[in-house]
Every structure is written in structure tokens, then in C-alpha cells.
N, C-alpha and C positions, 0 to 999 in steps of 0.2 A: 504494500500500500504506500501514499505518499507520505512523508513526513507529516507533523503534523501542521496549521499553519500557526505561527506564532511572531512576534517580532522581531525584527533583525536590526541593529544599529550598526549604522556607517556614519566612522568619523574620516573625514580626509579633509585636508585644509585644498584641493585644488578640485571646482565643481565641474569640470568634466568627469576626472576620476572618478567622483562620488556618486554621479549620475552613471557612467558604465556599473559600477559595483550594485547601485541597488535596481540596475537593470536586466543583471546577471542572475536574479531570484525570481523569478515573474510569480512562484507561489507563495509567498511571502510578503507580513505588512513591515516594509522599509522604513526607517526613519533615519535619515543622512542631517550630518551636523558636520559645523568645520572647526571644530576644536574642542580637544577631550574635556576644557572646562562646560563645555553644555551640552557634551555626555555624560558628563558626572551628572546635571540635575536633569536628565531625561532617565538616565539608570533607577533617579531617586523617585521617580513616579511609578517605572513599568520596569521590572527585569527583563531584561532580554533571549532569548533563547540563545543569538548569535553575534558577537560583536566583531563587528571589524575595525583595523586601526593600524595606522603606518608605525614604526619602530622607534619613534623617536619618543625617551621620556615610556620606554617600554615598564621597569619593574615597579615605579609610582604607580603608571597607570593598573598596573596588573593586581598592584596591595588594593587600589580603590574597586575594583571591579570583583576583585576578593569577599568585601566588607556587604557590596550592593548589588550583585548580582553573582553567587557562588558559583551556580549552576550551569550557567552562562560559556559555550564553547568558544574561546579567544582567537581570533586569527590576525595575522598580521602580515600586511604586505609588506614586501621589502626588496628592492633592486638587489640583485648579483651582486651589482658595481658599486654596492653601495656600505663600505665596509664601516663606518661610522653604525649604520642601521645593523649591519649583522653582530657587530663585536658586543650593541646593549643584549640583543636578543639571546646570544652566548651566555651574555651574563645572568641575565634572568635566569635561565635551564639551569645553571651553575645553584642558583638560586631554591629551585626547586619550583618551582614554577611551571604551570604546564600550559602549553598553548599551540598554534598550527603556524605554518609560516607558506607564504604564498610567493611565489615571482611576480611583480611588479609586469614585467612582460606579459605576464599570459593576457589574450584576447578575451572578447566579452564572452562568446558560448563556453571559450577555455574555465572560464573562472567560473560560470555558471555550473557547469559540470562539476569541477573541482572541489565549491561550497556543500554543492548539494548533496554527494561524495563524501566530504566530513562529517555532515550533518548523517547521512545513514551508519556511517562509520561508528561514529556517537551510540548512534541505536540499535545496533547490530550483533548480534549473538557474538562471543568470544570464548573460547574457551584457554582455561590454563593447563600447560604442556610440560611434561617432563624435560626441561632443558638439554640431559644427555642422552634423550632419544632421537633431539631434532634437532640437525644441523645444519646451517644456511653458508651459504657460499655467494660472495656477488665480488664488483669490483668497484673501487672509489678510486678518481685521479690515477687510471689504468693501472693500481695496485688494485691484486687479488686480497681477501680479508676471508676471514670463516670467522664464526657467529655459530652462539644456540639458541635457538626460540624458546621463550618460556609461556609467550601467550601468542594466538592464535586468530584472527577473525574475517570476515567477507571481505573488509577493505584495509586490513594492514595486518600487524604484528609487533611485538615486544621479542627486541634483540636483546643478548647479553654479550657482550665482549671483555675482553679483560682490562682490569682498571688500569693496566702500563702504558696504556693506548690515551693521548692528551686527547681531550672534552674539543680542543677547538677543532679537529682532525672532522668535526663533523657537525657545522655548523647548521641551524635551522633551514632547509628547504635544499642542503645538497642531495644529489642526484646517487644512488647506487643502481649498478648496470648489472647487469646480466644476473640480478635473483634468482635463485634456487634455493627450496627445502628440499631436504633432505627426511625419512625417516627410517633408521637403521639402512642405510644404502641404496634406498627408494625413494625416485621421483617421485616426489605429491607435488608442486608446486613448483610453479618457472614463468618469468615476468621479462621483458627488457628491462624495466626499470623500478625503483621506488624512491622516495623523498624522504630524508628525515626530516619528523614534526618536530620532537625532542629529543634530546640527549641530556643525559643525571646522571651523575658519579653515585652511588651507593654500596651504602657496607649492609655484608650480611651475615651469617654464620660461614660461609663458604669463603668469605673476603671480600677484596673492593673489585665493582663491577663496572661497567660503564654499561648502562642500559639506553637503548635505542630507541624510541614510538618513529614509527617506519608508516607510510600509505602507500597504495600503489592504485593504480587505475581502474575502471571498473569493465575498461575494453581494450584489448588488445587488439587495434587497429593496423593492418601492414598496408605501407604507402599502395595509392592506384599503380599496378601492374602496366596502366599503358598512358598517353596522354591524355587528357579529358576530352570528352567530345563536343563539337558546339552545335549547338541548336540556333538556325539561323531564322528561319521561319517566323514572323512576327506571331501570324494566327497559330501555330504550335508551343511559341511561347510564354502567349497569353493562356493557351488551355493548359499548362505547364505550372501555370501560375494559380489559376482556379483552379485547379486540383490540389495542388497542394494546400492552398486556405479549406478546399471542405476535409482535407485529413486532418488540419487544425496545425498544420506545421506550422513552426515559429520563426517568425523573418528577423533579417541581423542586417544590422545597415551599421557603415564605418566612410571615414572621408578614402577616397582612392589612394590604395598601399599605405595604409597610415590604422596599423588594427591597435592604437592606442587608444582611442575612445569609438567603444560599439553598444550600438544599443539596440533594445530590441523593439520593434513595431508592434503597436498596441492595434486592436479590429481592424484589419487591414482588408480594404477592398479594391477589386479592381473594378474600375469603369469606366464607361465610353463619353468622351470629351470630344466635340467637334471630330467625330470618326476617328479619334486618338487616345490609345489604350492607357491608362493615368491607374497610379496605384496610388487611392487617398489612407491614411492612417493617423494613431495617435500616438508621436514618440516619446518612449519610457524615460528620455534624458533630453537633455539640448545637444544637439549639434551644429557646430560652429561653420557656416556656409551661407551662401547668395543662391536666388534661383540662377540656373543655368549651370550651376557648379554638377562636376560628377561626382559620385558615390558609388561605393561598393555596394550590392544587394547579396544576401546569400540566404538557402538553408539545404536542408535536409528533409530527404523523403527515401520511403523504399529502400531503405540501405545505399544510396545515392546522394552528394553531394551535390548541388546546383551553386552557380555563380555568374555574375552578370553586372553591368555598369550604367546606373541610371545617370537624370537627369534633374537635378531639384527645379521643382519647378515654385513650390512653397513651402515658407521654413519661417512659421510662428513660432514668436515666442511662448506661445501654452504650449508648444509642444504640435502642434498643427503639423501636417508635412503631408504635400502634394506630390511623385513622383512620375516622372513617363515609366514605363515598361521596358525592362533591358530590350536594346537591341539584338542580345543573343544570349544565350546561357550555354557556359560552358557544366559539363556534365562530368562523375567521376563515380565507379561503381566502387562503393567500399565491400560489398559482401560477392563474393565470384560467381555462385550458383545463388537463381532466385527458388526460392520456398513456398511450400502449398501446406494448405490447411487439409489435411486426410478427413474425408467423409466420416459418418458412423459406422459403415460397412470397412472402413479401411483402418483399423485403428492403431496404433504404432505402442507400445511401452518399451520401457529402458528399466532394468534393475542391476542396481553396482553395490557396491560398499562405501558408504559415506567417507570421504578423504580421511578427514580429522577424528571423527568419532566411532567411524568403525559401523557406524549401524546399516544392516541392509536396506535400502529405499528404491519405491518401486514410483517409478514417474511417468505420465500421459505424455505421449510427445505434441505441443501445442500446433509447432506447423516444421514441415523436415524436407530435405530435398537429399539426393545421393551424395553432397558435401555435407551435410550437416544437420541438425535442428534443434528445438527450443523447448526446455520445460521448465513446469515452476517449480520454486522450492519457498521455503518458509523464512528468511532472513534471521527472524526474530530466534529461532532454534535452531536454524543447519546452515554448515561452511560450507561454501563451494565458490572460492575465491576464482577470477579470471585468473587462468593461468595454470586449473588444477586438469590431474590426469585421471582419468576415470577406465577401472575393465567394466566393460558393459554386456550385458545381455540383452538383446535388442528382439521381443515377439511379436514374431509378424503377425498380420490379419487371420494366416489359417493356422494359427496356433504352433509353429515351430521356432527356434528360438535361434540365433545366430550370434557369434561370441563379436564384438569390436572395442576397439576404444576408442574416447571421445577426451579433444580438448577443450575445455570451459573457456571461450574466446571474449566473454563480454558477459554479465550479470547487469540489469537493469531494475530498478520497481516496477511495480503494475499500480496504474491508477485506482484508486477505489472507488470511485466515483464519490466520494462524499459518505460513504456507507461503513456502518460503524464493521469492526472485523475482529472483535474479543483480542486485541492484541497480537491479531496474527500481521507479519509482514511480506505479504506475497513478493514473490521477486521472479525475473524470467531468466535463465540462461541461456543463456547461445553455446552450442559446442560444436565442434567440428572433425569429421568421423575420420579414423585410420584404420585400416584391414577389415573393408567394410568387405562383406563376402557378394560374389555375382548374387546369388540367391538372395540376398539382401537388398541390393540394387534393383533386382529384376522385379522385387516385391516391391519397391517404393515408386519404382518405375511405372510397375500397372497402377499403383492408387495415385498417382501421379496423374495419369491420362483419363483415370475413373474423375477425379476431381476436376479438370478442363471440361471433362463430354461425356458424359454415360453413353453415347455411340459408338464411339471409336474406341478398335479394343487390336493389339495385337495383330501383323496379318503373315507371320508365318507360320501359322499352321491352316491358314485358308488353301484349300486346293488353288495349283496355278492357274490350273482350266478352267474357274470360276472367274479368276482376276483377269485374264484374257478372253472371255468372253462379254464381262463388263468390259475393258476394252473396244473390244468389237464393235459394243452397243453404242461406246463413247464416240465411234468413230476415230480412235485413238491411229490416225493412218503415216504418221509419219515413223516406222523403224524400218527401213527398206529391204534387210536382210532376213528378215522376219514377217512375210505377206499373211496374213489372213486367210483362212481355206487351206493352208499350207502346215501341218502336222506334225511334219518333220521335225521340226525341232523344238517342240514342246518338251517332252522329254530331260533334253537340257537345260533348259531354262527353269523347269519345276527343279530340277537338281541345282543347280546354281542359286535359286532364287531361296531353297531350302538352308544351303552353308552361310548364304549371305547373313539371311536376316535371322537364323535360329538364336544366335548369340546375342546379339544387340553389340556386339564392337566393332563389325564391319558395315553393318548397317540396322535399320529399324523399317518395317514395315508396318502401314497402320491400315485399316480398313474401316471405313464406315459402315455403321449396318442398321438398319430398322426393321417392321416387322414387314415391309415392303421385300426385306432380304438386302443385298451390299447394293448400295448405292455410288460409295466411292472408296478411292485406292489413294495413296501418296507411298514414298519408301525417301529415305533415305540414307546416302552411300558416303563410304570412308573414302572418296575416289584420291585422296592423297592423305600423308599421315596426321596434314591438322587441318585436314578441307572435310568440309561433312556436304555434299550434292544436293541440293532434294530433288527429286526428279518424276518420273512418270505419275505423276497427277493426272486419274480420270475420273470423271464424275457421268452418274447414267443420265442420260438423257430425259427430260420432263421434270426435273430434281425443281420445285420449287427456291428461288431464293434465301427465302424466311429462314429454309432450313441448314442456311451457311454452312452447307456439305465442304464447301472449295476451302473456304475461312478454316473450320476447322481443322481440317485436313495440314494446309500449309503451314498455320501456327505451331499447331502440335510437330510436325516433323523438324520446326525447324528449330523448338524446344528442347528437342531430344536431343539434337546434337550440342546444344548447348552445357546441357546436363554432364555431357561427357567432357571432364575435363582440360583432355589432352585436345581437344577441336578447339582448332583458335577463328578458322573460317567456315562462315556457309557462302555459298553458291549457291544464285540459280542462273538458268538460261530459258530464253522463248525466242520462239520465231518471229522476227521483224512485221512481218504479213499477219500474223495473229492478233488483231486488235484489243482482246481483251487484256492480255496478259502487258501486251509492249503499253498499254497504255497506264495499265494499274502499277507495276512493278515498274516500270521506266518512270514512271512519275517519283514513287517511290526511291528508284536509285540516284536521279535528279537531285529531289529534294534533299536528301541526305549524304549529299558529296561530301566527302570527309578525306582531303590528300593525306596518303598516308597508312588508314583505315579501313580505306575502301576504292574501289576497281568496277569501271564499265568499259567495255569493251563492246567491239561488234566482230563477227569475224562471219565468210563464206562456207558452209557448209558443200562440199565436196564428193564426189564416190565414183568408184571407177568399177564398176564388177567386172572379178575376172574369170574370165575362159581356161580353157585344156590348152589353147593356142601360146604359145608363149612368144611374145615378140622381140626379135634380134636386136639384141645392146644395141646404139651408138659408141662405137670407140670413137668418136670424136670428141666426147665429153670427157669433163678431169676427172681424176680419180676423187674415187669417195672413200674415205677410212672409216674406224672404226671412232669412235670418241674414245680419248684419254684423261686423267684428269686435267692438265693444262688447260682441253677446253672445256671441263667442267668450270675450271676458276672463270675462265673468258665468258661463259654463257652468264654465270652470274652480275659478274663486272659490268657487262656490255647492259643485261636488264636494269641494275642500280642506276647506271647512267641513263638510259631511258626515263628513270622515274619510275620503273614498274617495281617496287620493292615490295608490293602488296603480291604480287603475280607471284615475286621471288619467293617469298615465304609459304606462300598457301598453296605450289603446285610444286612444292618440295626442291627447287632450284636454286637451294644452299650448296658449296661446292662438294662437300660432304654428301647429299643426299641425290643429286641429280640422277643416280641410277636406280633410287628406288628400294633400296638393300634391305632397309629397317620395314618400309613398307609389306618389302617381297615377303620376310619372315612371319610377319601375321597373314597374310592371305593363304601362306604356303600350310600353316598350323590348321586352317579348315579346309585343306585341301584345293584350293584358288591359286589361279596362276597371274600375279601382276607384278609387272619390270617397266623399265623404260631404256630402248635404245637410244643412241645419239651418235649420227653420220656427219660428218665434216665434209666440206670440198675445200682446204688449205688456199693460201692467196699468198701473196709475199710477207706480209707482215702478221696477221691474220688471220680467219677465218674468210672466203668469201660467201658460205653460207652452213648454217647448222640447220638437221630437221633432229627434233624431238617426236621420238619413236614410241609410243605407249600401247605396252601390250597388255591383254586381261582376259580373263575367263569369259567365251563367250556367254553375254545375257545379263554382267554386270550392270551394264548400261545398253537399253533398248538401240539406244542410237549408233552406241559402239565408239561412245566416245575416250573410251580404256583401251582403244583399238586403231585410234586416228594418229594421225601426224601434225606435226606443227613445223612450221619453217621459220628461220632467224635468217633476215637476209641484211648485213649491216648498214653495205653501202649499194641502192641499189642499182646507184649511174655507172658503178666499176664495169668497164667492158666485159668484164669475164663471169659478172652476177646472173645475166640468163643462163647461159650455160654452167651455170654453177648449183643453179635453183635444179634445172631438169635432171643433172647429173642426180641430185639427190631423189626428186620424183620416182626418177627409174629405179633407183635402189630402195627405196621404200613402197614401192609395188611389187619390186621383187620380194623384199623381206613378209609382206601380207601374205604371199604365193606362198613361199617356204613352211611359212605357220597353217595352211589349208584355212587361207581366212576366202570367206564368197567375194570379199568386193575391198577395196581398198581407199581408205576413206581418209581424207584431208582437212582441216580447219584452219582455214590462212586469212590474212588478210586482203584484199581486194586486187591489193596491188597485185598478188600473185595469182590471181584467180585466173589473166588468162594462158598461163602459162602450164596450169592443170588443162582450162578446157585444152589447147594444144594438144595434151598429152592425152586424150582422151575423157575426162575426167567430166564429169554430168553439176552442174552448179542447181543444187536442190534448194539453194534460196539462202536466206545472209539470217544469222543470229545475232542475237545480244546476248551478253554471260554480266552477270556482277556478282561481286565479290565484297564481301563486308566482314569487320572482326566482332567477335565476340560484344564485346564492349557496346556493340550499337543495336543487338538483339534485340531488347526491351521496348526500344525505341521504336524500330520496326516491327514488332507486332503489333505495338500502342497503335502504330498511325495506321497498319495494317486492317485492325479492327476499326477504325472511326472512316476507313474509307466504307465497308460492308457497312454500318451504323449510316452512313449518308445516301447508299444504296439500299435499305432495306425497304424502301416503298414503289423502288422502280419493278417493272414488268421484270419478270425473269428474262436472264439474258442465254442466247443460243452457247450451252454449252460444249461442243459439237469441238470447237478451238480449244479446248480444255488442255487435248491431249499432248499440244507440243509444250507447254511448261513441262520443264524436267526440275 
């Protein structure tokens, strides 16, 4: 539950300060004053729950606050830099004296956190510890120290160290790095970091000690993995904005790069001014500004960071404050996997051994994903500090139980709405799972998909000849090696289609179904080792819109590779000629151009079927090698120079991976054949042209895009570049021959398009592909769905085009 509320007093002689600090408590009644003489006769009215106060004239003020308010938790800001302020606050500790000590640095939400933090600390279950069972290990001033605990709790601990060790070695608010407990030679607890509050010299039967009151944080955050993404879209901004006000997120305004004075925005609304989007509010402090001045805007949502740079447009003195609406918000995902709330049918528990006290406890899991999930615990009675190691037993929905362990990443309170709770103090943790088992996975995976769509269920164990006959019906007509009415090689494809998706590592197949029977199909494929495809989307034909078969389908498939950690990219592709897909998803890849991040592309779709005939070389053409690594470095080189570092990454053309190697090992492990060759034609200094050769198990890819070529032609005015292109043509029509492939298939760009027809080669029409990281998933499904939400009243549309989205 919340603290309770009570009053808080802030003395600081400088009234920005004091307006950031009593901006920092938004549930709390504040009363800021600018000098401790009229804190003393405000103490003498109301004790305080919370007193704040700079260092100066520390142990006077600490005997007064002694005398009128005992109770009363002391904190004190105080600069690094500020050795006059640290040497009283030493001396007070010295004193006996107990209190908190804050950096003067920390930002408005920092501090907010921070207070709020003491103050649960304060009211938080602790227990006391046999000293010589628990040993802590960290480092101060990159000296290693060891330490025994003698008390224990959710947000700190009571160190012992030996009294030989001088008091000022650890002064109020320094930083210890890399904590660990220990108990009997067992991880329970590991932290980056903690703060000393206090340090006390005391004698005891055992001798002189130096004891430590230690905090640490309540979430162990690891910086964003990649750069923030920006949202440029004014109208995406603004719904960006209004979302976040109905989750009740709380907004932080600061002057531009300047997070010395931040405050928090009181009912903040957004609304429309002369068709110009304006954020009115009530600010919790003054900030010092003209209209026209920029400001920083920021908050949090969804395990995501938001940030953006307004405009003041008014800046009353009550506190009044008119804004424009960022021009952009940059975005930063702090949790890697997003999390679902498991149905009733789906219900997840966790039973461990309580860290600290040994008792077994059995826990609901509130919402989980295959990285992680959240459950409550009792603050007021049970430790389970961020940072702790838990063995767990994790029972699934059909009752069997699978062994994992779980890191406690972040504990929070739960709101109580107001509502009384006999003194319990709910609390959420965040942990995050290790040796979590496939069966474990594959089980949160289905309540995963149950919670999205009670339609869509798994589709490899649907016969294939069911999903090819929806097919059929879809008019799904573009795989050319694979005709309709043609049987042949059904066979293989049900075999293929069985290794593929039984596991879920190589791919994931989903089915839609109702009592009408399958309505629609998606799959998606591991077609590199951090590219996830989504591809052969069919839906049957007369499918009502309402029933966002297509929506579902694409979301979900493109979830699931999300889920899977090691996928950094999805892809899709459509046909140019396909109006529905090039318009909804080309829009889509448009709007959220991100350099960098993301890749649109167009390229000619190509095919050569071959004959028993086999047509006489050209020996007038150069010689084509094999690729070595050299020109594994150069293929790489030459794409970073391009700009194409998104291609580089997500089609595995690191110098190291160009051939596939790591890839080949898991395809080969179910029985799957995927390589990639690479033919060279040499030039004087150079390459004068590379083809990337990709081979695969026929049926991987309907189109056979595991099975095509790609050409790298650098320079293409070099006299010797056409005949350098065909040279390689010919040898990768040979090499499709060798492999018993029906037809020999190209994906090039335009330029080279006539130099296939030349060769024989049929142009079956030009594609788009885009490519996007991880990072902007969310965002693509959000906008994914508000496009079907702006189409939910239109006529159904001919889904008949359905079938070239891959």
C-alpha cells in the first residue's frame, strides 16, 4: 500500500530548490520554509513525518528536531563538492545521531523516488541476522572491503566492519559498488550499488565496531540497449500524450539540459488551440522562463521512457503554465520483453524459499512474459530486496511444475486506493527468469496468445493440406514452384512445415479458427539468426472485417518473435501491385523511418525455370571464385559504406557470419538445410561484382526466398560490370541446377533487372521488404491497430491480395 499521507517539511534557503523538493512528493502535504528558524516554530505546531534540510548548522538543528519532533525521518541534502556540508554531517554520525543524506545532484523524479524509498525503508519489515552467517562484499574508491550484516531489510541493511577502519572513510551519501551478500557461500543478494545513510563507531561485548545504515534502490534498471527512438508524427504524439494522462502518468518539466530545478505538472490537459495541440497545466513549483523559451517535457509509461522539447507558451506566477506539444518524443524501452496478464484459465504460481527467513511462499504470478514476471508480497512481513536470487518452482496451467530461477529486478508499492489494509503493505516485484525450460516457455507462450485472441491457437499440428487448401481459397497465387492442382510436393512441404514450426525456435505458426473452421494462417520464420520473416498471410475469402482475422494474425506473429530474445529484427515484404498491403504497411514503414533502426527497400522479383537442357558456358566471361573471407570483410565494408548497417546486421553480413555457420547449426539440429554461398568476379583492386547465394530447405519460404540470389555490383559504369554481373548469373543458375532446385530465382535491384531478362530470366513484378529493430515493435503494433480501429466501419475489403504479404 502507499505510505501513509502525512507532512513533510522542506527547509532550503534557495526557492527553486524548495519548490523541486516539495515537488518531488506529489502524495504528501508539503510545507517549505527558508530557514530552520521557522522550522523550529512550524515543528512546534505539527511534527513532521519527514524533514528535509541542507547540512549547514547540521547537529543544533538535529538536538532541536530531537526535542520536537523524535519521530520525524531526517534527511539532508548535501553536494559531493561540498566538503564544509559533509565534514558537519560526519560529525553529527560521530555524534550519534541518525539521519539520511541525499546528493544535491539528483533530478526531480531522482529525488522523488529516493524520498519515497526512505520513507518505505522506514516502514519496512527488517529482520536481525547472525553477523557470522552473513557476509557482504562491495567496493568503495575501487578498494575491495568485506563487511557482516547484522540487520537485514527490503531497502537497505546494517553493516559491521571493524573499528580500525577511520569513520570519515565513509562519509554520508558515498556510493558502494558492486554489493553482494553472502550467506554461508550463497548468493542471496547483488546490487550495482548502495549509499551510506550513517556510519557510528560503537563498542560492544565483541569490541569497537564501525556500523554502517546502507540503502540501495528499489530497481535495478540496465541502460537502453539501443538509441531511443523518435516519434515524429505530431497526430501520434499527441495520442502518445493522451494516453499517457488516462494511465494517470506523471509529467516532469525542467529548463533545456538544466535537471537542477524539475517539477512536476499538476491536471495536465491536452487541447486544441486554433488547430494547435497546447498542453495546459498546474505547476507544483515556479519555473524560471519567458513564453517562447524551450523546456524539457518527460515521463514514463509501459516500462518506457518518453522525452520531448516544448515550447512555453505561459508561465504564471500561480503556477499557471500553457505548453505547445513536443515536436517529437524520443522513446527508450527500459523492460526488453512486454508482459501479459494470464487469463483465469491460464494461471501461472511461483513457490521458493523466502531469501532471508527461510519460509516457503507460494505467489500468483500478477502479469509474466518468457523474460520475466511480477508478484506481490507483503513488505510489512517478507524481504525480497531488488537484487535477490530466488530457486523457483514455476506451475503451469495443466498442473506440472518446472524448476527456474528468478532475479528480483525492481520491488514497487501497490496503490491502495484509499482503502484501509489491517496493516498489510502490498508490494509488486519484478523478477527476471534464468533456465527457464522450452516447456515452460511453450506454456506461457500458449497463455500468451490465449490472452491476445481466444482464436488463434498454434498451427503446427494443423494438417498442411488444410492450410493449402485455405490457400487455394485465399487465392494465395503467387509461389511459382509450387502450382495448385499440382501434389507433388505437398509431401515436402507438410514435412518441412512440421520441423519448422514444431519447436517455436525456427519458426511459429499461428492459425485462426472459429466454428466456421480456419479462417486464416500467418507463420513466422528465423530466415537469419536475428531476422524473424512473417510471411504467408492468408485469410479465406468473405472473412468479415469486424473480425480483424488479418490484425490478429500479423500482431500476434510479429509478437512472437519479439518474445524471443535473440531476434533483434522483423521483416516483412508485399508486392508493389498489391494495394492493400503496399498501402497499409508502406505507410507504416514511411511513417516510422528511423536511420539506423530500420530499412525499406524495393527490389525485382526474378525466376528462371530450369530445363534437362543445359546451356553452353560463355568462356568469354571472367572467372567467378568461390568467396573467401577477405571478401566476407569487403561485402561488409562496402554495405556500412552504403549506409545499409540495418541490412548488415539482420541478414547476418557480419564478417564472421556471412556464410551462415551458427545459423546452419540450428536448422541442421531439426534436420533443415540453410547456408549461404558467395561468388566473386575479382577486378583490379576489388570486387567487380558479388552474388549472395542463399540456400534452404525447400518450403521454408513459399517464394523461395532461402533459395534466391542477391547481386552486389559496386561500380556499375566499370566497363567490365556487365560482364561481371552475367559471369555471376550463369554461375548461380548453375549452382540452382547442381542443388535439383525447378527454377532459379533472383532478387536484385532494377538496375540489374535487364541483364537477368537477357539471361532468360521472367520479371514476376518488383517488391518492397522493410526491416525494423526490436525497439520499435510496440510502436508498430500501437499504430498497426489504430489503423484497423479507423477501418472498422468500412465495407470489407477484397481479401483475395492477402496472399503476397509474406
Amino acid at each position: 500500500m502507499s505510505v501513509p499521507i502525512r507532512d513533510v517539511l522542506v527547509v532550503h534557503p534557495n526557492a527553486g530548490r524548495r519548490a523541486a523538493l516539495a515537488s518531488a512528493l506529489p502524495s504528501y502535504r508539503v510545507v517549505a520554509v527558508e530557514s530552520k528558524t521557522e522550522a523550529a516554530f512550524k515543528m512546534a505546531n505539527a511534527a513532521p513525518a519527514l524533514i528535509i534540510a541542507p547540512p549547514d548548522d547540521a547537529r543544533l538543528f538535529l538536538r532541536q528536531v530531537a526535542h520536537t519532533a523524535p519521530d520525524a525521518l531526517r534527511v539532508f541534502i548535501c553536494s559531493k563538492s561540498d566538503p564544509a556540508g559533509l565534514a558537519e554531517l560526519i560529525q553529527s554520525a560521530a555524534e550519534g545521531h541518525v539521519f539520511s543524506v541525499l546528493d544535491e545532484a539528483l533530478s526531480g523524479p531522482e529525488l522523488g523516488r529516493t524520498l519515497s524509498h526512505l520513507l518505505q525503508h522506514r516502514g519496512s519489515a527488517s529482520i536481525t541476522v547472525p553477523p557470522s552467517t552473513y557476509s557482504v562484499h562491495f567496493t568503495l574508491n575501487e578498494q575491495a572491503q568485506e563487511a557482516r550484516c547484522s540487520e537485514i531489510g527490503n531497502f537497505g541493511a546494517t553493516l559491521l566492519l571493524p573499528g580500525s577502519i577511520p569513520l570519515v572513510h565513509f562519509p554520508p551519501g558515498s556510493a558502494l559498488e558492486s554489493l553482494r551478500i553472502e550467506r554461508e557461500g550463497r548468493l542471496l543478494f547483488k546490487t550495482p550499488w548502495a549509499h551510506v545513510q550513517r556510519a557510528l563507531l560503537v563498542h560492544d561485548e565483541s569490541g569497537e565496531h564501525l556500523r554502517l545504515g546502507i540503502s540501495w534502490a528499489t530497481a535495478m534498471h540496465p541502460p537502453p540497449p539501443v538509441p531511443g527512438v523518435t516519434m515524429e508524427a505530431q497526430s501520434e504524439v499527441v495520442a502518445t500524450l493522451r494516453k499517457a494522462l488516462r494511465r494517470g502518468a506523471i509529467l516532469w518539466l525542467q529548463r533545456v539540459n538544466d535537471p537542477s530545478v524539475q517539477l512536476r505538472l499538476d491536471a495536465p490537459v491536452v487541447d486544441m488551440v486554433d488547430g494547435v495541440a497546447v498542453l495546459c497545466c498546474q505547476s507544483s513549483g515556479m519555473l524560471e522562463g519567458w513564453a517562447g523559451d524551450e523546456v524539457d517535457l518527460f515521463f514514463e509509461m509501459g516500462g518506457q521512457s518518453y522525452s520531448g522539447v516544448c515550447n512555453l507558451l505561459v508561465n504564471e506566477p500561480d503556477g499557471r503554465m500553457v505548453l505547445h506539444v513536443p515536436r517529437s518524443l524520443v522513446i527508450r524501452n527500459w523492460r526488453s520483453l512486454p508482459r501479459f496478464k494470464p487469463g483465469p484459465n491460464d494461471r501461472f504460481l511461483i513457490s521458493f524459499q523466502a531469501p532471508i527467513s527461510g519460509h516457503q511462499t507460494t505467489r500468483a504470478a500478477l502479469d509474466l512474459s518468457v523474460g520475466g514476471l511480477s508478484f506481490p508480497f507483503d513488505a510489512s512481513n517478507e524481504i525480497i530486496p531488488a537484487g535477490s536470487r530466488l530457486d523457483v518452482s514455476l506451475l503451469l496451467p495443466d498442473g506440472t511444475s518446472e524448476k527456474c530461477q528468478l532475479e528480483v529486478r525492481s520491488i514497487h508499492g501497490v496503490p491502495s486506493d484509499g482503502r484501509l489494509s489491517g496493516g498489510l503493505r502490498p508490494f509488486r516485484a519484478g523478477a527476471r527468469f534464468s533456465g527457464l525450460s522450452q516447456t515452460a516457455r511453450d506454456a506461457i507462450l500458449r497463455a500468451f496468445m490465449s490472452s491476445r485472441c481466444q482464436s488463434v491457437s498454434e498451427g503446427c499440428d494443423v494438417p498442411f493440406r488444410d492450410i493449402w487448401h485455405l490457400m487455394e481459397e485465399a487465392r494465395y497465387r503467387f509461389h511459382p514452384d509450387y502450382p495448385f492442382g499440382d501434389d507433388s510436393q505437398l509431401d515436402t512441404l507438410q514435412d518441412t512445415h512440421r520441423k519448422v514450426y514444431s519447436t517455436g525456435d525456427l519458426g511459429r505458426a499461428l492459425v485462426y479458427t472459429s466454428e466456421k473452421g480456419l479462417l486464416g494462417q500467418i507463420s513466422g520464420l528465423r530466415i537469419h539468426s536475428r531476422t524473424w520473416l512473417v510471411q504467408h498471410l492468408a485469410v479465406r475469402p468473405g472473412v468479415r472485417r469486424n473480425e480483424q482475422v488479418s490484425y490478429e494474425l500479423s500482431n500476434l506473429a510479429v509478437e512472437l518473435g519479439e518474445v524471443q530474445q535473440d531476434i533483434e529484427f522483423i521483416r516483412y515484404s508485399w508486392r508493389k501491385d498489391n494495394r492493400w498491403p503496399s498501402r497499409r504497411i508502406g505507410w507504416l514503414a514511411r511513417a516510422l523511418e528511423t536511420p539506423g533502426l530500420s530499412f525499406l527497400r524495393h527490389f525485382c522479383y526474378m525466376r528462371l525455370p530450369l530445363t534437362d537442357a543445359r546451356p553452353t558456358p560463355d568462356p568469354s566471361l571472367p572467372r567467378v571464385r568461390d568467396g573467401v573471407r577477405t571478401d566476407f570483410v569487403w561485402i561488409e565494408l562496402h554495405l556500412r559504406d552504403r549506409g545499409e548497417l540495418v541490412r548488415v546486421l539482420s541478414e547476418d553480413l557480419l564478417t564472421d557470419e556471412v556464410d551462415l555457420s551458427a545459423l546452419s547449426e540450428r536448422f541442421r539440429a531439426k534436420g533443415l538445410h540453410r547456408r549461404r554461398r558467395v561468388f566473386v568476379v575479382d577486378g583490379e583492386f576489388m570486387p567487380l561484382a558479388v552474388a549472395l547465394c542463399e540456400e534452404g530447405t525447400p518450403g521454408l519460404n513459399l517464394l523461395e526466398k532461402t533459395n534466391a540470389f542477391w547481386l552486389l555490383v559496386p561500380n556499375r559504369s566499370h566497363p567490365q560490370a556487365r560482364a561481371a554481373t552475367q559471369a555471376l548469373i550463369q554461375r548461380c543458375v548453375e549452382h540452382a541446377r547442381e542443388r535439383g532446385r525447378p527454377s532459379a530465382i533472383a532478387l536484385v535491384e532494377d538496375e540489374e533487372a535487364g541483364v537477368l531478362e537477357e539471361a532468360g530470366f521472367q520479371n514476376l513484378g518488383r517488391f518492397s521488404e522493410w526491416i525494423f529493430h526490436r525497439s520499435m515493435i510496440r510502436r508498430v503494433c500501437e499504430l498497426w491497430r489504430s489503423v484497423f480501429e479507423r477501418l472498422g466501419g468500412a465495407p470489407a475489403p477484397d481479401w483475395a491480395g492477402e496472399e503476397s504479404v509474406e
